[in-house]
N, CA and C of each residue as an Amber inpcrd file, in Angstrom:
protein
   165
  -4.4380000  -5.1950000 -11.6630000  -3.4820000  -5.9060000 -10.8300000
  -2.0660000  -5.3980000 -11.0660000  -1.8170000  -5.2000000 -12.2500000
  -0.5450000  -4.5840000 -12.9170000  -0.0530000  -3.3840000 -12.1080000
  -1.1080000  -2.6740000 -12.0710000  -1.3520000  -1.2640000 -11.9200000
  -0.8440000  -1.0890000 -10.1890000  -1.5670000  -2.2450000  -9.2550000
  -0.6390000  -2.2340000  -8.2260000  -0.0790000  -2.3800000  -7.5690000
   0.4960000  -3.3300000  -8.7200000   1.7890000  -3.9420000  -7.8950000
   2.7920000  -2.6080000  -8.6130000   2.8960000  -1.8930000  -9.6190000
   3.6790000  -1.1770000  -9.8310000   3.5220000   0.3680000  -8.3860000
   2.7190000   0.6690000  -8.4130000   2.5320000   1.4610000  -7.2500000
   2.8130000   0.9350000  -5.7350000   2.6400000  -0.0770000  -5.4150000
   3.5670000  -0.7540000  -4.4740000   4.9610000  -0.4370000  -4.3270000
   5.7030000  -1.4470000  -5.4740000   6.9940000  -1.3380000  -6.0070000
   7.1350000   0.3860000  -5.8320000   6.8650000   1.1400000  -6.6770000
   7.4200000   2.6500000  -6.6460000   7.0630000   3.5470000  -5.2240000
   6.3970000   2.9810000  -4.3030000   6.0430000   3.4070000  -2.8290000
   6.7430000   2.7790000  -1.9770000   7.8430000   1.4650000  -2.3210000
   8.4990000   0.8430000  -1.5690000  10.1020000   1.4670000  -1.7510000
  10.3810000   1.8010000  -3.2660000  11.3500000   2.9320000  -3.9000000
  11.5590000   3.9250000  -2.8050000  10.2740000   4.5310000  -2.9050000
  10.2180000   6.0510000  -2.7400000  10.6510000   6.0410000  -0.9030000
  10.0010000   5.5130000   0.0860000   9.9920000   5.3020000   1.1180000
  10.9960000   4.8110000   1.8990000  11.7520000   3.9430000   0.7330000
  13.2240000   3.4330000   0.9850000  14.2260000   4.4020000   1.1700000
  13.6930000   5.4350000  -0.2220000  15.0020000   6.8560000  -0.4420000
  14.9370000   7.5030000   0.8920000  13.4220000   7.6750000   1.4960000
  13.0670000   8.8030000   2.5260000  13.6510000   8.3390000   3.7320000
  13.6720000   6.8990000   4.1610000  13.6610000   6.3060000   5.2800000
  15.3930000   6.6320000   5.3990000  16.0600000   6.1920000   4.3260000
  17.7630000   6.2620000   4.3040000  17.8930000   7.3890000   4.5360000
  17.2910000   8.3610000   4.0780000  18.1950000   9.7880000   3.9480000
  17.8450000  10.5270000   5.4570000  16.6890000  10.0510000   5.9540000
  16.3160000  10.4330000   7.0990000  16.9060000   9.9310000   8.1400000
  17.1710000   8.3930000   8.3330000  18.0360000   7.8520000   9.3020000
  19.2010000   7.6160000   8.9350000  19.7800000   7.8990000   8.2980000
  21.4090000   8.2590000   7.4440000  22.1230000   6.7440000   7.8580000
  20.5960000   6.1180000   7.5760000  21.1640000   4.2430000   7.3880000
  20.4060000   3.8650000   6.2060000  21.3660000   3.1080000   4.7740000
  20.8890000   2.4290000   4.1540000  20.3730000   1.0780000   4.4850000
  20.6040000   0.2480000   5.1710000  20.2820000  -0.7340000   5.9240000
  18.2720000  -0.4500000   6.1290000  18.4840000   0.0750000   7.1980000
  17.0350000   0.7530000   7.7930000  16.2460000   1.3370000   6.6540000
  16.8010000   1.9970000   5.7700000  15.9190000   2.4140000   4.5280000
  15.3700000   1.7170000   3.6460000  16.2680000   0.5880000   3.5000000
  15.4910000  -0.7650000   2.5070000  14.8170000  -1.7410000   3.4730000
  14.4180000  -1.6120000   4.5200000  13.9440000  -2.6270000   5.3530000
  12.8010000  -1.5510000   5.5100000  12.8550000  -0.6580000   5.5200000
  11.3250000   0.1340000   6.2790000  10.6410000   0.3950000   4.7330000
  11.7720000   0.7850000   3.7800000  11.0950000   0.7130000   2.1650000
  10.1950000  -0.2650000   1.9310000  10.7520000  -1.8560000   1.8880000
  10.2090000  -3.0110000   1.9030000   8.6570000  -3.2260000   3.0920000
   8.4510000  -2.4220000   3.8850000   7.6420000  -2.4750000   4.8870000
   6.5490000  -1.5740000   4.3480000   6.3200000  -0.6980000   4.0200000
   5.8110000   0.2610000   3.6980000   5.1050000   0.0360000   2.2900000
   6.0480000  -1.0380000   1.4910000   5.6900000  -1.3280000   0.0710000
   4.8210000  -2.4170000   0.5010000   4.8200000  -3.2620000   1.4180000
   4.2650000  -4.4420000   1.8390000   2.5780000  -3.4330000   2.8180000
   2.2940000  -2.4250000   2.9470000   1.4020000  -1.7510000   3.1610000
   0.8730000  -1.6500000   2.2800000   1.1160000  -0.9930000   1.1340000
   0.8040000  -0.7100000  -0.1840000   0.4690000  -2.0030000  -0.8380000
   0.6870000  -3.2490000  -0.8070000   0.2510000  -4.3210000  -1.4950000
   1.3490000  -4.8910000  -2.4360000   2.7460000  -4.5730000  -1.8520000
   3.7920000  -5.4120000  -2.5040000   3.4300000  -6.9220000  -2.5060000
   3.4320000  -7.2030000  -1.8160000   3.2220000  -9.2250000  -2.1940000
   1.9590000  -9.3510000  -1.5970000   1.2560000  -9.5640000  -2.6290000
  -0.3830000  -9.7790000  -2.6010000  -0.2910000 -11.4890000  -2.5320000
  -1.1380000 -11.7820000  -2.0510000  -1.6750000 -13.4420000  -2.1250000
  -2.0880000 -14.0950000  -3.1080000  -1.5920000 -14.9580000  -3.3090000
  -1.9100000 -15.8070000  -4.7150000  -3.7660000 -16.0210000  -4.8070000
  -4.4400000 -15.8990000  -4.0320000  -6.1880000 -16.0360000  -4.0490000
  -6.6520000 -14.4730000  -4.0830000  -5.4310000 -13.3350000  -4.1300000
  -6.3170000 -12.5740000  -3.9950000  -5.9170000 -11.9130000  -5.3560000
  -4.9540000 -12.8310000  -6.2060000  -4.6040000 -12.7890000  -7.3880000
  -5.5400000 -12.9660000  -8.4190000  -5.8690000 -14.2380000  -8.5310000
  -7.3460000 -15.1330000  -8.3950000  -8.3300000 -14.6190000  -8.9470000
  -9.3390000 -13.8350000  -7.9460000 -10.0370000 -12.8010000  -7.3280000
 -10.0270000 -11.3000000  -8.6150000  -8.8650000 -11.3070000  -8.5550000
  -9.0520000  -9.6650000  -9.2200000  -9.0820000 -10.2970000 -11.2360000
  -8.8570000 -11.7710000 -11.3780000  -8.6780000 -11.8420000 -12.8760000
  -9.9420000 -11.8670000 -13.5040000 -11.0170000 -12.1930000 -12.3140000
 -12.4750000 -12.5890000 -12.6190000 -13.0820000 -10.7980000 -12.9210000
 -12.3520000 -10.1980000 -12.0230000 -13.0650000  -8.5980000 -12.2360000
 -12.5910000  -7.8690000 -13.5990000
């Protein structure tokens, strides 16, 4: 679980840098960062939290 929410987090980083430098808006870069990290499994659901403590 640790494992990815940190890979989330560092795919929401990374995507943030790309998105800014590409649309030469910081604004747009932390909003599409945050989007992209939320693909990746930034804020997982509290049941699906749950779920992974039993595995």
């Amino acid at each position: 679980m640790k494992n990815r929410r940190v890979f989330a987090f560092s795919m929401a980083v990374l995507w943030g840098i790309v998105f800014a430098n590409a649309l030469n808006d910081v604004t747009i870069g932390i909003c599409m960062g945050l989007l992209m990290g939320m693909a990746f499994g930034l804020f997982d659901h509290s049941n699906d939290a749950e779920n992974d403590k039993g595995a």
